[in-house]
N, C-alpha and C positions, 0 to 999 in steps of 0.2 A: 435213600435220597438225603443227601445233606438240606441242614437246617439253616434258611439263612435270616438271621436276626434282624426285624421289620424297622427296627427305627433305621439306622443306614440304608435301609433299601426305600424309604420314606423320603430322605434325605437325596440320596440320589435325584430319584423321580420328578423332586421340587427341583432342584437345581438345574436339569434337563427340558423341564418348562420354564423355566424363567428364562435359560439360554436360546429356548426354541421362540418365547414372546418376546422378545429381544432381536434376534434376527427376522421374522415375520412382521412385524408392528410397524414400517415408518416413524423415524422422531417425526415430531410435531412441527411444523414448522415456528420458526422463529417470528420473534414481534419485536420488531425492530423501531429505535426513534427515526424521528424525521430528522436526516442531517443539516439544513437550514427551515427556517422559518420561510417562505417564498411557496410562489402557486408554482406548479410544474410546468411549464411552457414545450413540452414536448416527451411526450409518454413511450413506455416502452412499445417499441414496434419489432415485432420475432422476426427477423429477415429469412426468405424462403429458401437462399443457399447459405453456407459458408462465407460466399464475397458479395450477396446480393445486400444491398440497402439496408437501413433498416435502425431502428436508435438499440443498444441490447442494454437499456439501463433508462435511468429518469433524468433529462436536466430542468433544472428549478431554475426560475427566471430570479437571481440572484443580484444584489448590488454589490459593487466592487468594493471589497473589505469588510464585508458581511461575514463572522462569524461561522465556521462548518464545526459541525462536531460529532462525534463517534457513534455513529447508532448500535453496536453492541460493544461490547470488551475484545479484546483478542491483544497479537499482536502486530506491527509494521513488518511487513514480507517486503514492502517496496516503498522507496522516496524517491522520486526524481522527476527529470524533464523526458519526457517523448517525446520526437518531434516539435519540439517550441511549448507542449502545456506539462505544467505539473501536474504530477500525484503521487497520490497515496493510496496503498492496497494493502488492506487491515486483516488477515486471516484470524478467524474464529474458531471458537472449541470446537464446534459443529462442523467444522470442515467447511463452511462457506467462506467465501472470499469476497472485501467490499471493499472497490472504487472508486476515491472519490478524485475528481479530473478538472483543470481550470483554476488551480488555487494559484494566490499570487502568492504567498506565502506558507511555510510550514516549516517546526520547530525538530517534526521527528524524523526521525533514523531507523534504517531497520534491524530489526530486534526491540525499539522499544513499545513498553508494553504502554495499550489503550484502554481506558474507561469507559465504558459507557455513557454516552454524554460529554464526556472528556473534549477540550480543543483540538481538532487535526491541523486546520490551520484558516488563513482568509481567503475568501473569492477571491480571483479578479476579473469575475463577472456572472456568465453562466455556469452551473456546477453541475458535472454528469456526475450520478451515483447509478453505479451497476453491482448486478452480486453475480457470481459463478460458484459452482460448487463443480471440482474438477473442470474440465473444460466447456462445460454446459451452462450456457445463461441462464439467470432465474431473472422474473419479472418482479422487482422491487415490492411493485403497488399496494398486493396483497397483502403484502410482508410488514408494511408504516402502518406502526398503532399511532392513535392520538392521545394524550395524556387528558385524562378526565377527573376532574376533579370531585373528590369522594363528599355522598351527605354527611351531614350531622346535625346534631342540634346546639344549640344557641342560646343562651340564656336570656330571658323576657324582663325578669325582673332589673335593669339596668346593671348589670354583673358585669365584668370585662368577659368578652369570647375569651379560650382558650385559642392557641395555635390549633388549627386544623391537622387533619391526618395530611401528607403527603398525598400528592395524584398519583392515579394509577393508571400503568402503559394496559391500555384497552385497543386489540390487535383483533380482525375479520376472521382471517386466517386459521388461527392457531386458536380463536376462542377464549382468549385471555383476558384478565378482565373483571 
């Protein structure tokens, strides 16, 4: 019986569970910002068929020229008018695809690349933000972290504060945070 030399066969074995906890695992879902500052005025609601009712995304009760902006990085897959409203539809590394509908204005084209937090462009009123990942709606809600600002300490002795850390996007979801 041939001899087979343990570290390659070690080596194997590793690379064959990482490939197998990699396909079995779900990524984690994303923690996404909130694309305007505004309260939601109508939540996502799963509609029961394909054409039956239903919102597949969030619209925020927005002021017209309100500021929208990128809730993750990707790039612009779509600019334009549908039926009389603008949008814009941002694909992600992750493969999810995000929405945002009702802008009176926006600067991008597709191909160009988005920041996180980045300008998509301005309301001109209400703004629906939906995501899909292939043809499948996901429900936003879970998904919007809130940025929370981090403790520290302070100086007593009348010292100048130091700048603080940056906030951190703190997500339900995904547990981030």
């Amino acid at each position: 019986m041939p001899v087979v030399p343990l570290v390659p066969l070690v080596s194997l074995v590793s690379a064959m569970i990482t490939l197998l906890a990699s396909v079995l695992v779900p990524p984690s879902p994303p923690c996404l910002l909130a694309p305007v500052e505004a309260p939601i005025v109508d939540p996502y609601r799963d509609p029961r068929c394909v054409w039956c009712p239903g919102n597949r995304g969030l619209t925020y009760g927005t002021a017209p020229g309100a500021s929208v902006r990128a809730a993750a990085a990707g790039t612009v897959a779509f600019s334009g008018v549908v039926a009389g409203t603008r949008y814009v539809v941002v694909q992600h590394a992750d493969g999810v695809r995000a929405t945002y509908g009702g802008l009176e204005v926006t600067d991008l084209r597709a191909g160009d690349p988005v920041v996180a937090g980045g300008v998509i462009g301005r309301s001109a009123g209400e703004l629906h933000f939906g995501l899909r990942r292939g043809d499948a709606y996901l429900d936003p809600t879970p998904l919007i972290g809130r940025l929370v600002e981090r403790r520290r300490l302070v100086p007593t002795d009348g010292t100048p504060a130091r700048t603080g850390p940056p906030p951190r996007l703190r997500c339900a979801a995904s547990g981030t945070g």
